[in-house]
MIDOSE-1310 file (N, C-alpha, C; in nm, 2 decimals, decimal comma, always signed):
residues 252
xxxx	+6,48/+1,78/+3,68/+6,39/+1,69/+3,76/+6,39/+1,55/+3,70; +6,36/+1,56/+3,60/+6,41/+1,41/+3,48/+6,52/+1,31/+3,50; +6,63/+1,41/+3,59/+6,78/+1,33/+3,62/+6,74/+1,30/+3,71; +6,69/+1,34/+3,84/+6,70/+1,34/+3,96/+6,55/+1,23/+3,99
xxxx	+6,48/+1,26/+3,92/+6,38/+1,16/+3,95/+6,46/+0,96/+3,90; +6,52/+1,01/+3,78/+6,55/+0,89/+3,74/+6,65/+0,84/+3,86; +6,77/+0,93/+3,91/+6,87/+0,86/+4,03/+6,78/+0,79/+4,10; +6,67/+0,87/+4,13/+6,62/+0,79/+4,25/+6,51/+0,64/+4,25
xxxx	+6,50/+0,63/+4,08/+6,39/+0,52/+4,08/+6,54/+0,46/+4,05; +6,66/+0,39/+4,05/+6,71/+0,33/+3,99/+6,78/+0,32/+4,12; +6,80/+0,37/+4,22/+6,84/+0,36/+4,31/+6,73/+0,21/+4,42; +6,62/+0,27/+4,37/+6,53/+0,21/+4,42/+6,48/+0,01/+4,40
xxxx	+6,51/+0,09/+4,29/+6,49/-0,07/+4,19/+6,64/-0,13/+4,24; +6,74/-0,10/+4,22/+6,82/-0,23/+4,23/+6,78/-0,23/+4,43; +6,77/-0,16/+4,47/+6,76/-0,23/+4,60/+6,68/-0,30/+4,70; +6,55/-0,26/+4,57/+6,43/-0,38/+4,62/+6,49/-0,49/+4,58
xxxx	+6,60/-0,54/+4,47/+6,63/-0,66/+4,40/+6,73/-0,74/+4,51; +6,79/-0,65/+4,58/+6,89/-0,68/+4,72/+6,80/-0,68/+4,82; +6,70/-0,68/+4,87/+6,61/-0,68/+4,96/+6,55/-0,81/+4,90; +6,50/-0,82/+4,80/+6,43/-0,98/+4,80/+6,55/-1,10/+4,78
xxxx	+6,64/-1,04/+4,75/+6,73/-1,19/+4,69/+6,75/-1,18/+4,84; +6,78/-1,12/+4,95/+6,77/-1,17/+5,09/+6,68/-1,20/+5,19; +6,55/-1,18/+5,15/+6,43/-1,29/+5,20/+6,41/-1,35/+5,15; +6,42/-1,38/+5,00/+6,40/-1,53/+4,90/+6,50/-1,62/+4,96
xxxx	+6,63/-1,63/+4,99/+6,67/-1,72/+5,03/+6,66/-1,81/+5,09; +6,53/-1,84/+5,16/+6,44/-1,97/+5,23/+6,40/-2,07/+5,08; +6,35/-1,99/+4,99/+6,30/-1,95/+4,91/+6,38/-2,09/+4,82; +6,45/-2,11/+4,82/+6,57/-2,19/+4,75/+6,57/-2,34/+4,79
xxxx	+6,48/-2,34/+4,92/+6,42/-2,50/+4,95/+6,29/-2,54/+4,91; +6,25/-2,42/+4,82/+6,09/-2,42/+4,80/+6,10/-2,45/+4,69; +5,96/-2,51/+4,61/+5,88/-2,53/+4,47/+5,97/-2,46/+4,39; +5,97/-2,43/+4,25/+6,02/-2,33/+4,14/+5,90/-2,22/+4,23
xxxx	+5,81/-2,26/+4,21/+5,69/-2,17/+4,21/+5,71/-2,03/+4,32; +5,79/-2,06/+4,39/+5,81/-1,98/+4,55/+5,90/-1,87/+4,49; +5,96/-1,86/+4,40/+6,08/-1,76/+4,39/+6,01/-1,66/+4,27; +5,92/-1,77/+4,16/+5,83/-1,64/+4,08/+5,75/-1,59/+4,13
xxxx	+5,68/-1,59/+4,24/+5,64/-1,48/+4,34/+5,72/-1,42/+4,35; +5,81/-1,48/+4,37/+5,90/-1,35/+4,41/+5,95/-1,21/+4,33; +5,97/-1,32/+4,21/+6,03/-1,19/+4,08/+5,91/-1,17/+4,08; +5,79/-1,17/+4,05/+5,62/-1,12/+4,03/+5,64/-1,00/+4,10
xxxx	+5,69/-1,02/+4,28/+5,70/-0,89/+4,35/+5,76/-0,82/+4,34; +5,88/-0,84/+4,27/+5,99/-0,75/+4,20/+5,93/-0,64/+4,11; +5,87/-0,73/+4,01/+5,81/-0,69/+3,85/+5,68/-0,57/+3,93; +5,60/-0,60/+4,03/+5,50/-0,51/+4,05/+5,53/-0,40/+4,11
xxxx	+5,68/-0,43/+4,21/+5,69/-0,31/+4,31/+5,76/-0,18/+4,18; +5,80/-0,25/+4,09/+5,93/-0,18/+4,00/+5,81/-0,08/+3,94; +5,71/-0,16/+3,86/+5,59/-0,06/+3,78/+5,51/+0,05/+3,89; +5,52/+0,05/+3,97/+5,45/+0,13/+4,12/+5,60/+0,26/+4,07
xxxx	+5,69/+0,17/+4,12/+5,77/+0,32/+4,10/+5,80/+0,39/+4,03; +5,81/+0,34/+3,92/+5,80/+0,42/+3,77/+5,70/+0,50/+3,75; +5,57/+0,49/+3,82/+5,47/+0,57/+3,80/+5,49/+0,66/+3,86; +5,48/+0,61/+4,04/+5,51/+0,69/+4,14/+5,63/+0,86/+4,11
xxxx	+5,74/+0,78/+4,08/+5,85/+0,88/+4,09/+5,94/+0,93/+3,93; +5,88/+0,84/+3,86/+5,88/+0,91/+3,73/+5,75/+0,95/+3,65; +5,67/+0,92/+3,66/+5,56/+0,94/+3,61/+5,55/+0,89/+3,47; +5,62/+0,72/+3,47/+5,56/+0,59/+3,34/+5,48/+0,56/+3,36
xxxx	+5,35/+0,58/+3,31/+5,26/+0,45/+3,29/+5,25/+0,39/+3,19; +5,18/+0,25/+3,28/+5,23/+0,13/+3,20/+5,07/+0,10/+3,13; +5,06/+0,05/+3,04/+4,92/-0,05/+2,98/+4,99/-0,15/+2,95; +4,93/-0,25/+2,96/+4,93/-0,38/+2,90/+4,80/-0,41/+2,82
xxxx	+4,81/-0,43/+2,70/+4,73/-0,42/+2,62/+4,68/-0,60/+2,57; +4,59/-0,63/+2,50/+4,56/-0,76/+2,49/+4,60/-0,91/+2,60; +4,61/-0,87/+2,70/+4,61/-1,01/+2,79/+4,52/-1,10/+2,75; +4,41/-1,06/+2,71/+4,33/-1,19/+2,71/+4,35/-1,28/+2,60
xxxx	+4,41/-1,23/+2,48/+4,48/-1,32/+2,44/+4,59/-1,42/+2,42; +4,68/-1,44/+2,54/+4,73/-1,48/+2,62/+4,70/-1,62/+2,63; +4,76/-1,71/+2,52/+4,69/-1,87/+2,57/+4,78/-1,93/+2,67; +4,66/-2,02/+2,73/+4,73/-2,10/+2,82/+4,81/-2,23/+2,81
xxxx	+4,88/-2,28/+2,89/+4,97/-2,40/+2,85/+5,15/-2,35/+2,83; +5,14/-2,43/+2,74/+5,34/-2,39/+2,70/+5,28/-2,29/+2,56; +5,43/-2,22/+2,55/+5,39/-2,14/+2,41/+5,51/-2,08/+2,41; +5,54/-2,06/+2,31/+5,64/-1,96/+2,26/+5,62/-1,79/+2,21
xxxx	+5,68/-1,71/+2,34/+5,65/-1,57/+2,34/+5,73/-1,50/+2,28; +5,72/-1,44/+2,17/+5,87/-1,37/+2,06/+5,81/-1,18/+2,11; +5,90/-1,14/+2,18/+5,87/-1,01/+2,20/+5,99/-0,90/+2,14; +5,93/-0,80/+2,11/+6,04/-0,66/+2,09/+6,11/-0,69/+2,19
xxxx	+6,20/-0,62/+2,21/+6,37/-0,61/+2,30/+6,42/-0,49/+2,29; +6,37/-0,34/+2,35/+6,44/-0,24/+2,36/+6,48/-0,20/+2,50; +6,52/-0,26/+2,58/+6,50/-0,28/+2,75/+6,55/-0,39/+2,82; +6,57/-0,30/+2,94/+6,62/-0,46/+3,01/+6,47/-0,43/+3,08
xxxx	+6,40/-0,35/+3,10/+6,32/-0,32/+3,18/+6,20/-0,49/+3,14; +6,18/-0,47/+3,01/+6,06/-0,61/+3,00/+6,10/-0,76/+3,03; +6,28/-0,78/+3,06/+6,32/-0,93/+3,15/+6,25/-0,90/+3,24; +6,20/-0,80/+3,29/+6,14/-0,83/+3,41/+5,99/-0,83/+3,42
xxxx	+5,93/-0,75/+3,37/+5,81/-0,75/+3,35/+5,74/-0,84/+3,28; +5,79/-0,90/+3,17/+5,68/-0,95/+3,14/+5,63/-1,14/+3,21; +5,76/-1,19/+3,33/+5,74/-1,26/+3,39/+5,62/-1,33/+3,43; +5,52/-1,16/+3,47/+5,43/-1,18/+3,55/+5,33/-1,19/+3,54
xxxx	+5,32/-1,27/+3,37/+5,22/-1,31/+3,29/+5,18/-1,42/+3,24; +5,31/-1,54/+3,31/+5,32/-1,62/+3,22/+5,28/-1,74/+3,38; +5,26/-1,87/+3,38/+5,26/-1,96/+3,52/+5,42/-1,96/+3,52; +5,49/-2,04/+3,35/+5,58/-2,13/+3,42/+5,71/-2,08/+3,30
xxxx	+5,73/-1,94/+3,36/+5,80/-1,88/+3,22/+5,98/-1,91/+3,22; +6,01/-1,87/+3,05/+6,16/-1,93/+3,08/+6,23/-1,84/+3,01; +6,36/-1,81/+3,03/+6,41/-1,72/+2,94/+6,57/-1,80/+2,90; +6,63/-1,73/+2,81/+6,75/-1,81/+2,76/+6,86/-1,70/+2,77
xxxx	+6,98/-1,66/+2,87/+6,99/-1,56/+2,87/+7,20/-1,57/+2,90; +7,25/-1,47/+2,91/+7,41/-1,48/+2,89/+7,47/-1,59/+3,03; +7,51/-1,70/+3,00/+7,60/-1,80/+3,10/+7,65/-1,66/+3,23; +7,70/-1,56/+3,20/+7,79/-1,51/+3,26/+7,72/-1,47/+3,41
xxxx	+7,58/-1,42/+3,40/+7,46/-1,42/+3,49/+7,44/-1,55/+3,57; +7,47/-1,66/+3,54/+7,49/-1,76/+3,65/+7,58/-1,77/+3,76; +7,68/-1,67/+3,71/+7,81/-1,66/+3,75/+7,78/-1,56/+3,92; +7,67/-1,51/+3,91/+7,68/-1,39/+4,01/+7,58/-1,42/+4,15
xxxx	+7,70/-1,40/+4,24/+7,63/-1,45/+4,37/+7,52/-1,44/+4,40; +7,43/-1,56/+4,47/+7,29/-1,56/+4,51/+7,23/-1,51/+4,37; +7,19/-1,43/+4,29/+7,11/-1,46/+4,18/+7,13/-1,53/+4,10; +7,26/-1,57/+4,06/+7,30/-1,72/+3,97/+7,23/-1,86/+4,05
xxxx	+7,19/-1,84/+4,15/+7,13/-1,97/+4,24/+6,98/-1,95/+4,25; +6,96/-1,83/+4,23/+6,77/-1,81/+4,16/+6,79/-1,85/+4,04; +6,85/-1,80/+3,94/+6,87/-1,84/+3,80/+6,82/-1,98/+3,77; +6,92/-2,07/+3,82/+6,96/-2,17/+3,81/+6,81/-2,28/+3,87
xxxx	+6,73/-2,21/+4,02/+6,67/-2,27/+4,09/+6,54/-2,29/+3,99; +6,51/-2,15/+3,91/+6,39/-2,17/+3,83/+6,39/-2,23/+3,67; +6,47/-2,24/+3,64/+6,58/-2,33/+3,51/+6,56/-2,27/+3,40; +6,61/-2,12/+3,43/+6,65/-2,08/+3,30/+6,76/-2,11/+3,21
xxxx	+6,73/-2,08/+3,09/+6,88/-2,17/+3,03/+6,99/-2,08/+2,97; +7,10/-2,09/+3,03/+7,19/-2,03/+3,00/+7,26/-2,05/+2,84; +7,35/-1,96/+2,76/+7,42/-1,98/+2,64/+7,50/-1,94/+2,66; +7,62/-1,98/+2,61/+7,77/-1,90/+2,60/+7,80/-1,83/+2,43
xxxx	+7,80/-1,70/+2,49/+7,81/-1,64/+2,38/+7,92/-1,64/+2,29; +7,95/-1,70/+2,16/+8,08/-1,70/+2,13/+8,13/-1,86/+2,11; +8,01/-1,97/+2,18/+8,03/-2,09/+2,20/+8,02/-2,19/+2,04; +7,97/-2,10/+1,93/+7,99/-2,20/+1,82/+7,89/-2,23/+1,77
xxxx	+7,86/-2,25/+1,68/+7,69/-2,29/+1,65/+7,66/-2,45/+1,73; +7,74/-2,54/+1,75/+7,72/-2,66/+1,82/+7,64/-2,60/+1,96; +7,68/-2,52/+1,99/+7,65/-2,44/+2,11/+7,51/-2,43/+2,15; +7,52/-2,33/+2,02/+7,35/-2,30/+1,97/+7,27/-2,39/+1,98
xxxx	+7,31/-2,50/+1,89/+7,17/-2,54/+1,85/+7,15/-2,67/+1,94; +7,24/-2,67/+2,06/+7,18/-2,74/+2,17/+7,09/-2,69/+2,31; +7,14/-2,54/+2,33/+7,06/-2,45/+2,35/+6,93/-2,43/+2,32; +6,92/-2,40/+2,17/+6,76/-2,42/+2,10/+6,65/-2,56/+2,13
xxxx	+6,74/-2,66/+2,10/+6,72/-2,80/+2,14/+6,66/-2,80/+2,29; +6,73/-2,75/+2,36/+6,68/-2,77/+2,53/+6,56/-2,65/+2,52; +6,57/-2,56/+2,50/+6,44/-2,47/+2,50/+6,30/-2,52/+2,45; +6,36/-2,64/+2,32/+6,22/-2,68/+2,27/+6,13/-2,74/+2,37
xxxx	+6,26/-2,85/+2,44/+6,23/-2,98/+2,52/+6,14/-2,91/+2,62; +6,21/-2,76/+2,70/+6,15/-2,70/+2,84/+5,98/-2,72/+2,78; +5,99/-2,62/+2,65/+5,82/-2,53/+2,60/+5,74/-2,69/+2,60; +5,81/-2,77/+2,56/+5,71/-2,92/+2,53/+5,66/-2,98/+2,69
xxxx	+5,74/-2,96/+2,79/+5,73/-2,95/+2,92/+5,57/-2,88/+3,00; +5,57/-2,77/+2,92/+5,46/-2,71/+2,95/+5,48/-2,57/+2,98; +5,63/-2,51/+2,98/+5,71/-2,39/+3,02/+5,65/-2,29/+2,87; +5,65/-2,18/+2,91/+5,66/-2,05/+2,83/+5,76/-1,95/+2,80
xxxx	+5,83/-2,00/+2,69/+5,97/-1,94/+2,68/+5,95/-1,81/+2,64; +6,00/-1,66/+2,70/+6,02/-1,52/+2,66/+6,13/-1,54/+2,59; +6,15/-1,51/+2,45/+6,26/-1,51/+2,38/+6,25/-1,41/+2,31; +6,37/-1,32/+2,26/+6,36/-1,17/+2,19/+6,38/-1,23/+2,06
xxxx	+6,32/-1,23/+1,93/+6,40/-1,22/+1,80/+6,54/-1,22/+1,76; +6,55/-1,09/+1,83/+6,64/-1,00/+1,73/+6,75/-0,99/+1,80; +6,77/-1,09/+1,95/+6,91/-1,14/+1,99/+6,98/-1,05/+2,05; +6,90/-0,94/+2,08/+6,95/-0,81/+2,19/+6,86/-0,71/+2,15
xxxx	+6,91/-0,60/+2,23/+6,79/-0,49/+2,30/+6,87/-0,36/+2,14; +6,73/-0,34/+2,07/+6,72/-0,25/+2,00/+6,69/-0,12/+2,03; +6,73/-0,01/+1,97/+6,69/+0,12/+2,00/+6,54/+0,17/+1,93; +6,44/+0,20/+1,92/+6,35/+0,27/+1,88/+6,36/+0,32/+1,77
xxxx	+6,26/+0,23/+1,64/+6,33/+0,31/+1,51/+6,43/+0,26/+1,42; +6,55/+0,14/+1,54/+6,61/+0,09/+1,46/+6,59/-0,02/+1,36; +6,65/-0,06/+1,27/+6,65/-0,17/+1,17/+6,58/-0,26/+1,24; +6,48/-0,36/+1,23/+6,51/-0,46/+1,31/+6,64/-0,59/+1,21
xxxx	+6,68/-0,70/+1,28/+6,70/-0,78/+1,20/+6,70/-0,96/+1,32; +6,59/-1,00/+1,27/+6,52/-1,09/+1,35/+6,62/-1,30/+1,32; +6,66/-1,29/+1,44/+6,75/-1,43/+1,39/+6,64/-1,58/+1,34; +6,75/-1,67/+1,33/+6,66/-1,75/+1,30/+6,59/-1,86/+1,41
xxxx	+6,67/-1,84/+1,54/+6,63/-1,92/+1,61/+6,52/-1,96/+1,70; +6,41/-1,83/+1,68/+6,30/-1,83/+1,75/+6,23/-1,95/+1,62; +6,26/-1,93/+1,53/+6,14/-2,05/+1,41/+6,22/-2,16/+1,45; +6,34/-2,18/+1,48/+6,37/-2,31/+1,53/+6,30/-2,38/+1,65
xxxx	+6,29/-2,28/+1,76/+6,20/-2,37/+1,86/+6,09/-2,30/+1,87; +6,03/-2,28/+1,76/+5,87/-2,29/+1,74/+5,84/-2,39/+1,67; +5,93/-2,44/+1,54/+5,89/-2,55/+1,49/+5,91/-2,70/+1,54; +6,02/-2,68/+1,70/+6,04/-2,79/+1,74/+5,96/-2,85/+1,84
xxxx	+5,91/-2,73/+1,90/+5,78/-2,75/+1,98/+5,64/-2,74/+1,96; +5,62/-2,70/+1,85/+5,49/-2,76/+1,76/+5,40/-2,70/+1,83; +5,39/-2,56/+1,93/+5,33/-2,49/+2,01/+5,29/-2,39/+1,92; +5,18/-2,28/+1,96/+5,17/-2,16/+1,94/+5,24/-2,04/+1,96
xxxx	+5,27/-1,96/+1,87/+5,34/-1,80/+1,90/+5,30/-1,67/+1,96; +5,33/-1,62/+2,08/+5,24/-1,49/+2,10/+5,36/-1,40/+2,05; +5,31/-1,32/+1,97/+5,40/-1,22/+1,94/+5,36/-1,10/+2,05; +5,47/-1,00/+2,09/+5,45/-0,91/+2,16/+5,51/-0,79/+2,14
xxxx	+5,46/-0,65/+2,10/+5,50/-0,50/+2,08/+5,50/-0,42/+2,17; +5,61/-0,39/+2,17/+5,65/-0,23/+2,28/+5,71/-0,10/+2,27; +5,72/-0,02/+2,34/+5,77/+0,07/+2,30/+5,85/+0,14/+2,46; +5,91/+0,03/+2,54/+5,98/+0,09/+2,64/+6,11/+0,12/+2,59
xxxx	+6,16/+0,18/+2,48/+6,29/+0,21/+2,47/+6,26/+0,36/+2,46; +6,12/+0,41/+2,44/+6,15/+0,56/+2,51/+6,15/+0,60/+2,66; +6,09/+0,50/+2,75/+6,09/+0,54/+2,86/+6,20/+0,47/+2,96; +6,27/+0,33/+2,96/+6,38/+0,29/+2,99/+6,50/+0,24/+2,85
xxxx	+6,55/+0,40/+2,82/+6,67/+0,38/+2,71/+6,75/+0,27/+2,78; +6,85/+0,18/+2,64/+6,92/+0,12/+2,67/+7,07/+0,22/+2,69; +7,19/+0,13/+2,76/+7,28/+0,23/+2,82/+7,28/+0,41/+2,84; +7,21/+0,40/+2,92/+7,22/+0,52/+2,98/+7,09/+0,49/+3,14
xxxx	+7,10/+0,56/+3,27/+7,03/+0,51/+3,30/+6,88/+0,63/+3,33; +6,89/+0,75/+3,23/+6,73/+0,79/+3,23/+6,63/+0,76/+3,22; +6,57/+0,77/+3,24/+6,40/+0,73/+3,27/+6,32/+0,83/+3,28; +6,24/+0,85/+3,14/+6,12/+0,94/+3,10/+6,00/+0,92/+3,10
xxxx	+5,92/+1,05/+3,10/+5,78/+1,00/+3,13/+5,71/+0,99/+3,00; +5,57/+0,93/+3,07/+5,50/+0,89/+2,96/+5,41/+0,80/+2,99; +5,33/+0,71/+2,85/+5,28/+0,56/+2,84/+5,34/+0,50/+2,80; +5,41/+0,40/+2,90/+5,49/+0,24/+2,81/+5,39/+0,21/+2,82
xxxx	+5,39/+0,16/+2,64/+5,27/+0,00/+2,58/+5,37/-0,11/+2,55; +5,31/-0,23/+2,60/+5,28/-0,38/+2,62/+5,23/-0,38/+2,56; +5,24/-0,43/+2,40/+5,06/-0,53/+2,38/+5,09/-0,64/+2,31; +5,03/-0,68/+2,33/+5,01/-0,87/+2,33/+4,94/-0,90/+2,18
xxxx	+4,97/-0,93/+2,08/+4,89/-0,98/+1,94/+4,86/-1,12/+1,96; +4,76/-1,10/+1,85/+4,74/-1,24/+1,81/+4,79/-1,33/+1,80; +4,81/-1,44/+1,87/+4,96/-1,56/+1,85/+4,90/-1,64/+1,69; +5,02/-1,65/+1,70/+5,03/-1,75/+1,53/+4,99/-1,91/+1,57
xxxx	+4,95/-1,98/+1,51/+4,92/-2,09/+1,53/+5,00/-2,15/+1,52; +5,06/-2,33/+1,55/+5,20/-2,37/+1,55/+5,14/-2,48/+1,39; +5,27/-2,52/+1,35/+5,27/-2,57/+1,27/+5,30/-2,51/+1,12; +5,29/-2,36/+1,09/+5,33/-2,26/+1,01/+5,44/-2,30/+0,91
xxxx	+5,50/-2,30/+0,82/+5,62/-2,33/+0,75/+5,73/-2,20/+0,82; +5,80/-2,23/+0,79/+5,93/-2,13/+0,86/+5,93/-2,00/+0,80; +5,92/-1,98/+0,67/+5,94/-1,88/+0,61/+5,78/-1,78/+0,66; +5,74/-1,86/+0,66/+5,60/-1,80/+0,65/+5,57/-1,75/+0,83
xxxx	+5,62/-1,81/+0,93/+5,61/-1,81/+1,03/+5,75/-1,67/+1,07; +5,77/-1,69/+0,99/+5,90/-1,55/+1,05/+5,83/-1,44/+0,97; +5,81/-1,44/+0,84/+5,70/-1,34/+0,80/+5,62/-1,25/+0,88; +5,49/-1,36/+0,91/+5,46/-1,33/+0,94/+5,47/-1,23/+1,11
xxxx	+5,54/-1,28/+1,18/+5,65/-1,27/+1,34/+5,67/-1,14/+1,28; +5,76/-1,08/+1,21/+5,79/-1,00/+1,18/+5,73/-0,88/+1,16; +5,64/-0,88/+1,03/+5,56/-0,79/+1,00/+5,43/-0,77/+1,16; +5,41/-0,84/+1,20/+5,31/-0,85/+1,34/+5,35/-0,76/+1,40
xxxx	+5,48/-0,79/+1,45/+5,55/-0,73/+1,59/+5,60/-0,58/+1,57; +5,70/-0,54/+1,40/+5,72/-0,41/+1,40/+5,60/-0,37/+1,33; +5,49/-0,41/+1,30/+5,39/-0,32/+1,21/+5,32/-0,25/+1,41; +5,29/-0,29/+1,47/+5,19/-0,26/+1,55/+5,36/-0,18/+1,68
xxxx	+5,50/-0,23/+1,67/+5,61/-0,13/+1,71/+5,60/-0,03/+1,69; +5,60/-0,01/+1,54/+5,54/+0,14/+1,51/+5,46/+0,23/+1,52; +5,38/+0,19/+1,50/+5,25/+0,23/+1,60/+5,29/+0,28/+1,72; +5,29/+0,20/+1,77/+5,28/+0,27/+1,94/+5,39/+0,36/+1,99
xxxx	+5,52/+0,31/+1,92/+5,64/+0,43/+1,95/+5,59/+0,52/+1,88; +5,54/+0,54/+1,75/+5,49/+0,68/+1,73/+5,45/+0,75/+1,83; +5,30/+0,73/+1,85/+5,25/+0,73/+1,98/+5,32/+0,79/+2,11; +5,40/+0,73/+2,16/+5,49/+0,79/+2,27/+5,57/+0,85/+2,22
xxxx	+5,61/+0,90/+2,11/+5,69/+1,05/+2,10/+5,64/+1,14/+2,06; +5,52/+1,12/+2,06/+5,39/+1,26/+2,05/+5,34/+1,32/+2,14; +5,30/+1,16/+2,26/+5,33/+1,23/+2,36/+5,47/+1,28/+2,42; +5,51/+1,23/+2,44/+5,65/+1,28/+2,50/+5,67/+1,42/+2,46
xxxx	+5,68/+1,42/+2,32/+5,70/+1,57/+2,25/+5,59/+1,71/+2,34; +5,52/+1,64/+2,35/+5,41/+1,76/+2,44/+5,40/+1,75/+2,59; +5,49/+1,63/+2,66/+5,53/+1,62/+2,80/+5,63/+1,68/+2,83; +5,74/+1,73/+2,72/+5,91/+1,79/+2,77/+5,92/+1,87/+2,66
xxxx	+5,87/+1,85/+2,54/+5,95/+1,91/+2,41/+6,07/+1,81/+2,36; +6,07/+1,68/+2,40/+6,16/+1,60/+2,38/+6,12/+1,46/+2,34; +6,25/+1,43/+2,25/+6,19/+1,27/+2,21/+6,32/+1,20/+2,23; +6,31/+1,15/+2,39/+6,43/+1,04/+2,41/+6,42/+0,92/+2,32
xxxx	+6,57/+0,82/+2,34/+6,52/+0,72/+2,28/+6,55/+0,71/+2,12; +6,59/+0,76/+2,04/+6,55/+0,80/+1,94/+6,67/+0,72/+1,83; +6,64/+0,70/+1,68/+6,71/+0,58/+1,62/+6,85/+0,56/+1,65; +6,94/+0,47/+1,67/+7,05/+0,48/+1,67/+7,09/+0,32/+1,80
């Protein structure tokens, strides 16, 4: 039932994403603002189905600490499932994500419309750190950049190992940090496309104040994000354990 529920929420999901990229297309003469409705509707119809036909539920934990303005959001990364979710939290959110995605018809032209910033992977550190540079400039703008640490999607359990470039444009933008913990890598693993049930946790900590020294500001980032990781993946493999007798997801 586990397989067969998952065909069908994944069947589902990419075709609500082909169904809005073809009514958004008016959408493309409109405000930025017209198309994050749109991924918003994406992001809500997706958690409906995950409930609905897999039986994930979601919490989102601490919203209210959630400042407003620009800010710099450093979250876990075990999923592609939270590029999409956590959109629909932010007014004027930004992500920094592979060039190659620009590249693909009609969503390269939403991409582009809401100004996310693209990087070429492999481009050089010159690359980089003009990249980082433009991300500072967006967050100074008033934008809220979702950026992962640790520079791709981790498995549950694993090492973390956190780059340096989130303390680069936190210290360039002189903004505050919301750190963010999860644990959807038990319920949307990366490559493979099952989907198990349970409670995905979201939770939102305490943001770091800006101005931090670097060392201390990654420190801190760190210990924040996997101290309260752990936690909650524990958590979901306890449950899980007593929903199947199984613990997807698992280090590696």
């Amino acid at each position: 039932m586990i397989f067969l529920r998952s065909l069908i929420l994944n069947v589902l999901f990419y075709l609500v994403l082909v169904l809005l990229c073809i009514v958004a297309l008016p959408a493309l003469l409109l405000p930025r603002g017209a198309l994050m409705a749109i991924e918003a509707a994406w992001a809500n119809t997706s958690l409906f189905l995950m409930r609905v036909i897999c039986n994930i539920r979601i919490e989102f934990r601490g919203v209210e600490k959630i400042p407003a303005g620009p800010l710099v959001v450093a979250s876990k990364h075990q999923s592609f499932w939270e590029t999409v979710a956590l959109v629909r939290f932010f007014e004027h959110p930004l992500f920094i994500i592979k060039r190659e995605l620009m590249m693909i018809p009609v969503v390269g032209w939403y991409l582009k419309k809401v100004g996310m910033i693209s990087v070429e992977r492999g481009g050089g550190p010159r690359s980089l750190i003009k990249t980082l540079k433009r991300a500072a400039a967006e967050v100074k703008l008033g934008r809220q950049l979702v950026i992962f640490p640790e520079g791709t999607r981790t498995a549950p359990g694993a090492e973390p190992s956190y780059k340096a470039g989130v303390a680069q444009i936190y210290a360039e933008s002189g903004v505050a940090c919301l750190p963010i913990a999860l644990n959807s890598g038990l319920f949307w693993p990366r490559r493979t496309f099952m989907r198990y049930p349970g409670t995905l946790v979201v939770e939102f900590l305490d943001p770091l104040p800006p101005g931090l020294p670097r060392d201390e500001f990654m420190t801190r980032l760190r210990e924040a994000i996997e101290t309260a990781t752990t936690r909650i993946v524990e958590a979901g493999r306890a449950e899980q354990a007593k929903l199947f007798g199984g613990v997807p997801g698992a280090k590696g």
